[in-house]
N, C-alpha and C positions, 0 to 999 in steps of 0.2 A: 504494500500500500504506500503510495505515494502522498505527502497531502503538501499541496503549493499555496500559497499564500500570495489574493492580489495586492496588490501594488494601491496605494491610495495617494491623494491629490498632494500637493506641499499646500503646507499653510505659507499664504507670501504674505500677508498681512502682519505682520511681525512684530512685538512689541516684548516689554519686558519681562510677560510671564509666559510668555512664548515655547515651547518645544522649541520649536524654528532658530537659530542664533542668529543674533543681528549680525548687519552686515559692517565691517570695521568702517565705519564713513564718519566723519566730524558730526553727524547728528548724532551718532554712538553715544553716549557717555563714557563708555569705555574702550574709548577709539586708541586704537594705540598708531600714532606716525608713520610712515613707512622707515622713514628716516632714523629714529627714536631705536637709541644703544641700549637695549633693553634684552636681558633673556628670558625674565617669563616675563609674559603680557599680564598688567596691573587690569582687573576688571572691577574692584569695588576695595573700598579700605575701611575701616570699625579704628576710630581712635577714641579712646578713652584716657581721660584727664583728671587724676585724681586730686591737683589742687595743691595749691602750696598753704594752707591754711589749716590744713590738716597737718603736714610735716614743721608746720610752726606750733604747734598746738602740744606736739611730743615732745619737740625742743624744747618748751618751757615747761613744761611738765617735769624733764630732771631738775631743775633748778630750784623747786619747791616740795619736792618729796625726801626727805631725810635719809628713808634707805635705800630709794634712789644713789643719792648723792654717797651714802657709804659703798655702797655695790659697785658704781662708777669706779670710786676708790682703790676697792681690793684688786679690779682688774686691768688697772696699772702695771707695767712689768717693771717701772723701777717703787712701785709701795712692796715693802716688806714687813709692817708690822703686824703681827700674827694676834694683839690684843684688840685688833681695831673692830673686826665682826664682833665684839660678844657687846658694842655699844649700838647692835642693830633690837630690833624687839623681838619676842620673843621664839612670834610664831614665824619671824624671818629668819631666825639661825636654823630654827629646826628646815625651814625651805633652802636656804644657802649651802648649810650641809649635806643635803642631798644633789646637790649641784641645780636646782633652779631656781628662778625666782622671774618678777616681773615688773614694768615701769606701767601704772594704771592711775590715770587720773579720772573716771567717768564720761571720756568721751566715747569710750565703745556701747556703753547703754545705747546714747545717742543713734548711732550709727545701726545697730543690732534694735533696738526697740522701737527710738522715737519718731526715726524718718517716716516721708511718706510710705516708701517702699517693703517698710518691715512692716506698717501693718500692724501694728499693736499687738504682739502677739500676747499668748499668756507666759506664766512663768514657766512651764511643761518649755514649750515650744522655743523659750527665750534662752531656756539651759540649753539646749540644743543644739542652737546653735554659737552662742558661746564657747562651749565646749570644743568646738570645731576649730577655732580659730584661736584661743586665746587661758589661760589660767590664770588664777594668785590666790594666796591663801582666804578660806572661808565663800570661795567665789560663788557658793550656792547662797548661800546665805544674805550678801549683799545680793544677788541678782531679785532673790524674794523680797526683801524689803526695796528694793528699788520700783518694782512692780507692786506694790500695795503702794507706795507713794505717788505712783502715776494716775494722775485724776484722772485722764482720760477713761482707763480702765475700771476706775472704781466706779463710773457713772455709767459705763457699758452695764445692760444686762445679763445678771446672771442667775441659773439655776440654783434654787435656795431651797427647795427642796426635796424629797427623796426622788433617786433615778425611776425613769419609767422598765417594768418588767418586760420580757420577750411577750411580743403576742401569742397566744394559745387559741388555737382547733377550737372550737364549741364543740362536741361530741354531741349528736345530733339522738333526742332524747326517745325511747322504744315503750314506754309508758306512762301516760299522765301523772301531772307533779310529777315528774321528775328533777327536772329542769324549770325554773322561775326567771324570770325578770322583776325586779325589784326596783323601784323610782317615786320620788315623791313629786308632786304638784303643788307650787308652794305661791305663797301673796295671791290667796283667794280671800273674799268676802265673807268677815265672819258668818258662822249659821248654826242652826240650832242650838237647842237648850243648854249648850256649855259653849258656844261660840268659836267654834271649829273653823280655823281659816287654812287648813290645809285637805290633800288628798293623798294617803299613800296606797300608790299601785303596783296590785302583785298580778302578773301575767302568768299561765304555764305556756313554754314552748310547743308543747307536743299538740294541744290540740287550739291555742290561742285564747286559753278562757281569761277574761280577768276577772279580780275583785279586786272592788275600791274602800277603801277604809277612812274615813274621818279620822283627822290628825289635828294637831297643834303643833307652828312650827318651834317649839322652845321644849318639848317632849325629850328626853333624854333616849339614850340607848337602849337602856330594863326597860322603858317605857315601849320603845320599839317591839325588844323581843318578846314582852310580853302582849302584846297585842298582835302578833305575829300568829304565836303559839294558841293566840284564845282563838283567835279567829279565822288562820288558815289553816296551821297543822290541823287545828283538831278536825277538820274537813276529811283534810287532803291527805294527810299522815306526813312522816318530815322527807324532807326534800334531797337529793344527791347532790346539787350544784345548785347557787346564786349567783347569777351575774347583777351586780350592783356598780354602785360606784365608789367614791372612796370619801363620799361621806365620815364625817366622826362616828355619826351612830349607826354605821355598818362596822368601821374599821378600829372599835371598841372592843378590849380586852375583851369582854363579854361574852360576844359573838366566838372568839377562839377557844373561849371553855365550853 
């Protein structure tokens, strides 16, 4: 079996995101001369400028940090005094005598946290990349209070409280009460002889029945179960599965005994 392949038109229309390559012509942008001493042909260039303001910002950074300024010292080849580190602090001799240490004044938060481009991360995310680039002693510790100090962050939304569980299957229920639905109806118009401004509603799955029960919404949880227990179990007999929601007076000690 042979299989041939036809032949398809050229694209002449040609443009920069072209299959097709342009033709080397002064409209080119990346025309290269004919003339032009060149061995590879230049078609695009990426420069990046990282700033003389940042390499000033290090520069004075030694001049204001003391174990800075001792560590500069010992790596001197004509300093020889051998008492000069134990006038570093504490948790820098134990860093020096393992042979490292670091010059940090707080511009890498900046850089790492505050720009546009980092995006505010959290503290998870800010060790991270930290990590990646840079040490000094306790560095976990200042990165977390540097991030509890950023307002931005503290004014972002966050989850306060418990995680949501994996979704679960309803297992679809093979005889009545089995399976309920549980929900109250609540900021109704007082009524009746004790002034009842609520509705709570018990559904069974299996065959869709409801009962409705007069409530009050300031009813406690025993309040609940017991008006559960008077008025549906004793019907229906007790139940396999509730789906509710997470209510207090569901997710009341109570209920788990």
């Amino acid at each position: 079996m042979t299989i041939v392949h036809k032949a398809g038109n050229i694209h002449k229309n040609s443009n920069g995101f072209s299959r097709f390559k342009l033709p080397n012509t002064p409209y080119n942008p990346a025309c290269v001369p004919a003339n032009a001493e060149t061995q590879i042909p230049i078609e695009g260039i990426d420069i990046t400028d990282v700033g003389t303001e940042f390499f000033k910002e290090v520069r004075e950074s030694y001049k204001h940090d003391k174990n800075s300024h001792i560590l500069t010292s010992l790596l001197e080849k004509y300093f020889k005094d051998t008492d000069f580190p134990n006038s570093l602090d504490d948790i820098w001799k134990t860093s020096y005598d393992n042979g490292r240490f670091h010059l940090f004044n707080g511009i890498l938060y900046h850089r790492v946290h505050d720009k546009i481009h980092s995006l505010n991360l959290s503290e998870d995310r800010t060790m991270e990349r930290i990590s990646t680039c840079a040490w000094w002693p306790c560095w976990r510790k200042d990165v977390i209070e540097y991030c509890h100090s950023c307002d931005r962050c503290q004014k972002a939304n966050k989850a306060t409280g418990k995680s949501s569980c994996l979704m679960i299957n309803i297992q679809e229920p093979s005889t009545p009460w089995e399976v309920v639905h549980m929900d109250w109806v609540t900021t109704l118009p007082p009524g009746g002889e004790i002034s009842y401004n609520s509705c709570l509603v018990t559904i069974d799955r299996y065959r869709k029945t409801p009962i409705f029960l007069p409530f009050h919404n300031d009813d406690t949880a025993m309040d609940t179960a017991l008006l559960i227990w008077n008025k549906v179990i004793s019907h229906t007999g007790l139940f396999k599965n509730i789906i509710r929601n997470r209510d207090p007076r569901f997710s009341s000690d109570l209920w788990a005994n």
